[in-house]
N, C-alpha and C positions, 0 to 999 in steps of 0.2 A: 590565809584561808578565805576563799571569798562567803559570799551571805547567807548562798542556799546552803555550805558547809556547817557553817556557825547554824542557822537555821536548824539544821539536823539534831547538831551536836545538845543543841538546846534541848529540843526532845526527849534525845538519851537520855540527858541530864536530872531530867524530871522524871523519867519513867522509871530509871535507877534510885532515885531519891539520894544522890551523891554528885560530886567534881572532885575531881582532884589538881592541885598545882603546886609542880616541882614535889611530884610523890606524895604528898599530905592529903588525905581524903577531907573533904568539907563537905558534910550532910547537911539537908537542906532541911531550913527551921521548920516548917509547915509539913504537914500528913500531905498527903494525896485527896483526903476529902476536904480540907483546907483549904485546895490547891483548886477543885474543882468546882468549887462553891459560888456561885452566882446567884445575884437578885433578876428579874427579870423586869423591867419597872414599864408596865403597858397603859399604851395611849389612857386608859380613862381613869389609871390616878394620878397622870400629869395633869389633866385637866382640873379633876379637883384640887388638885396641890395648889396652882393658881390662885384658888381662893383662902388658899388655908393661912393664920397669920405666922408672924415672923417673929420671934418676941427675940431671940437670943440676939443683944446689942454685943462686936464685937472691935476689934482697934478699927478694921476697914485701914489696912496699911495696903496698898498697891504699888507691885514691884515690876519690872520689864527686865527680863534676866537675857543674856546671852549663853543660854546653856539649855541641854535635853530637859526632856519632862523630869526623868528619873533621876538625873542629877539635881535639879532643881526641887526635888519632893527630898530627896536624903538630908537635906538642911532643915527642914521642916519637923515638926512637932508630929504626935503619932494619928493624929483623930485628923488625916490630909487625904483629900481626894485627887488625882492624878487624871483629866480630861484625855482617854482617845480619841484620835480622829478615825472614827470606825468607816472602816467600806459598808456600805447598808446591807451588801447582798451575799459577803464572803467575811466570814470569822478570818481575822488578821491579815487582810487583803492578799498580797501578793508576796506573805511571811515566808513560805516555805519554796518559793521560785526565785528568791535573792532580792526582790524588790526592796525600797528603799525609802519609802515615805516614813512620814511618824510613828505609823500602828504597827508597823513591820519592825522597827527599832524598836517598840516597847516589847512587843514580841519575840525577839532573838532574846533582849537581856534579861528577860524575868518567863516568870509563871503563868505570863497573860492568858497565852492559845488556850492553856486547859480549862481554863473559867467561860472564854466565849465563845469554844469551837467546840464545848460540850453540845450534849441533845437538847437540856432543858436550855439554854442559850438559845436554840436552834429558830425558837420560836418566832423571834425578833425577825431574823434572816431571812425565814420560811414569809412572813407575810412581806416585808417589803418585796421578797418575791412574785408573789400572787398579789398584791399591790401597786404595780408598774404607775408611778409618777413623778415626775422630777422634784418633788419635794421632799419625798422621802418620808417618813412615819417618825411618831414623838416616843417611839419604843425606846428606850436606853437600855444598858444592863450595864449594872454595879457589880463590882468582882472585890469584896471585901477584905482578902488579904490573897497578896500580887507582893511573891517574893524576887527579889533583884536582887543577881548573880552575876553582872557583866556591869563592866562600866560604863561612859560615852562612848566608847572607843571599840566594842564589845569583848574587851579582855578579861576574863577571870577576874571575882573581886574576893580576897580574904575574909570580906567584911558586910557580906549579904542581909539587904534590910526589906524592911516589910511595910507595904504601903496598899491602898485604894486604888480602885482605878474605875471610873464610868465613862462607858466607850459609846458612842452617840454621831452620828455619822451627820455629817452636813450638805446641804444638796451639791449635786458635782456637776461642776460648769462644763468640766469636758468630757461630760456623760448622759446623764438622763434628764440632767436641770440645762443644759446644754441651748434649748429651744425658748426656757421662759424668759421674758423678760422683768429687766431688773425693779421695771414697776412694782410687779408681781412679788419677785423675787426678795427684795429688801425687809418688807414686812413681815415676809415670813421667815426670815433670819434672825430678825429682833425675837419674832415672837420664842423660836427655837433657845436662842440665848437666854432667855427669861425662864423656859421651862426649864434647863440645864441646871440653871443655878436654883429654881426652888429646889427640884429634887434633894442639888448637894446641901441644900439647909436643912428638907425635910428629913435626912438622915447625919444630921447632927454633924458635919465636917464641919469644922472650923478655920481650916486652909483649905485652899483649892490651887493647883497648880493648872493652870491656862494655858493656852497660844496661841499662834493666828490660824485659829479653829477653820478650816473650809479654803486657808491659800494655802500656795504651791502644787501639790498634786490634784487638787479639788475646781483651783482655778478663781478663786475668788481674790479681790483687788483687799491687799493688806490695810491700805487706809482707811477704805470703807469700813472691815470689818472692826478695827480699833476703835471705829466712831461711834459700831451700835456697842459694843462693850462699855464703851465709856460712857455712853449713853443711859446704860442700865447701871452700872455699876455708879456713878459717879450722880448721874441728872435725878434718875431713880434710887438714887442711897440704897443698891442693895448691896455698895461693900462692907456696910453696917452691919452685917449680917454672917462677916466674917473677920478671923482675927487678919489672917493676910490670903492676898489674891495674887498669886504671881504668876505673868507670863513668860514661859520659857518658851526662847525662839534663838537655835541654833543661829550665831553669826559667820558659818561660812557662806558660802560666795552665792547658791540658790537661795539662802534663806535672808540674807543680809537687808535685802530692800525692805521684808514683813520687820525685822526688828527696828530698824529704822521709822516705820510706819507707827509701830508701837510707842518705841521710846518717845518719837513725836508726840502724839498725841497725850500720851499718859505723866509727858516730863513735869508737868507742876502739880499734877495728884503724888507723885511716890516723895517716900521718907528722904 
């Protein structure tokens, strides 16, 4: 079946509030308003969030997985947050045309589309639209429970679990951030990364599942991006702030260099 099929099927699946495999119906844990439920988290309480403290001290264990977000978050404890690499301008980028980046994967295997392609969602979407600049807006949205039905692989899973997800799009080199330079550009990566992570403290996750946030489709150089993480995370102590940080970064053949880039960097912080 190719993506845009799966993609469909996905749909079905949620709109039915069932799957079945090999005849056995598998109803889906979560309601429909469950399913639809979104925080909308806009630019001016990222801002104050910045200022806000941090009290909850936790292991600060950092991991560099070779595995999807969704794999990588089913290992994990229930209070985990799951990073999208959102498209700024389009709810689950290029999900439902077979596309093939991270958000489109997290999208085929779970309940994502209906939490950020909703209206109230829409918001976010709507101004980086009428906002046109390669930086792109500190809007995020938190989809508080994001049920996963498919596996890495996007097969049917008997054993469908329920996770986080804040989906936060990063400027695109080979898009509208395209023209800025990385003078520019760097600083305002870091600062992005900083807001990311107050958010997932301000709303009490304790795990965060990560990756190389802004490479591969986006365009952005894996090493750099490893350096401001580790930068914040490690220079800055704000893995302190969580029990574990794992980035998960597929090790086939496109994604192999970013994991590489990762595990480098991160090889004498992890357990």
């Amino acid at each position: 079946m190719n993506l845009a099929k799966i993609a469909k099927e996905t749909l079905k699946i949620v709109d039915q509030g069932y799957y079945e495999i090999d005849h056995k119906v598998h109803s889906l844990k979560l309601s429909r308003d469950e399913i639809d439920e979104v925080i909308v988290v806009k630019p001016e309480l990222v801002r104050e969030l910045s200022e806000e403290a941090r009290e909850y001290e936790g292991e600060g264990i950092i991991e560099v997985v070779g595995k999807d977000s969704f794999e990588a978050a089913r290992s994990l404890k229930d209070d985990t947050i799951v990073l999208n690499f959102a498209n700024a301008l389009n709810p689950g980028g290029g999900f439902l045309k077979g596309a093939n980046a991270q958000e489109e994967a997290l999208c085929r295997h779970s309940t994502l589309f209906f939490s950020i392609g909703n209206k109230k969602a829409s918001e976010m979407y709507h101004y980086n639209f009428e906002n046109l600049n390669g930086f792109d807006s500190e809007y995020m949205l938190v989809s508080p429970r994001v049920e996963v039905f498919r596996d890495a692989q996007g097969v049917l899973s008997e054993d469908s679990f329920i996770t986080s997800v804040i989906s936060y799009a990063a400027p695109n080199l080979n898009g509208r951030a395209g023209h800025i330079s990385k003078r520019y550009l760097m600083p305002v990566m870091k600062i992005k990364i900083r807001d990311l992570l107050n958010v997932c403290i301000h709303f009490n996750y304790r795990n965060v599942v990560l990756g190389a946030w802004g490479c591969g489709a986006f365009g952005h150089d894996g090493q750099e991006v490893a350096k401001m993480f580790y930068s914040i995370l490690v220079e800055e102590e704000y893995r302190n702030h969580f029990d574990q940080v794992v980035f998960a970064i597929p090790t086939f053949a496109s994604s192999r260099k970013n994991y590489e880039a990762f595990e480098e960097v991160f090889h004498q912080t992890q357990s």
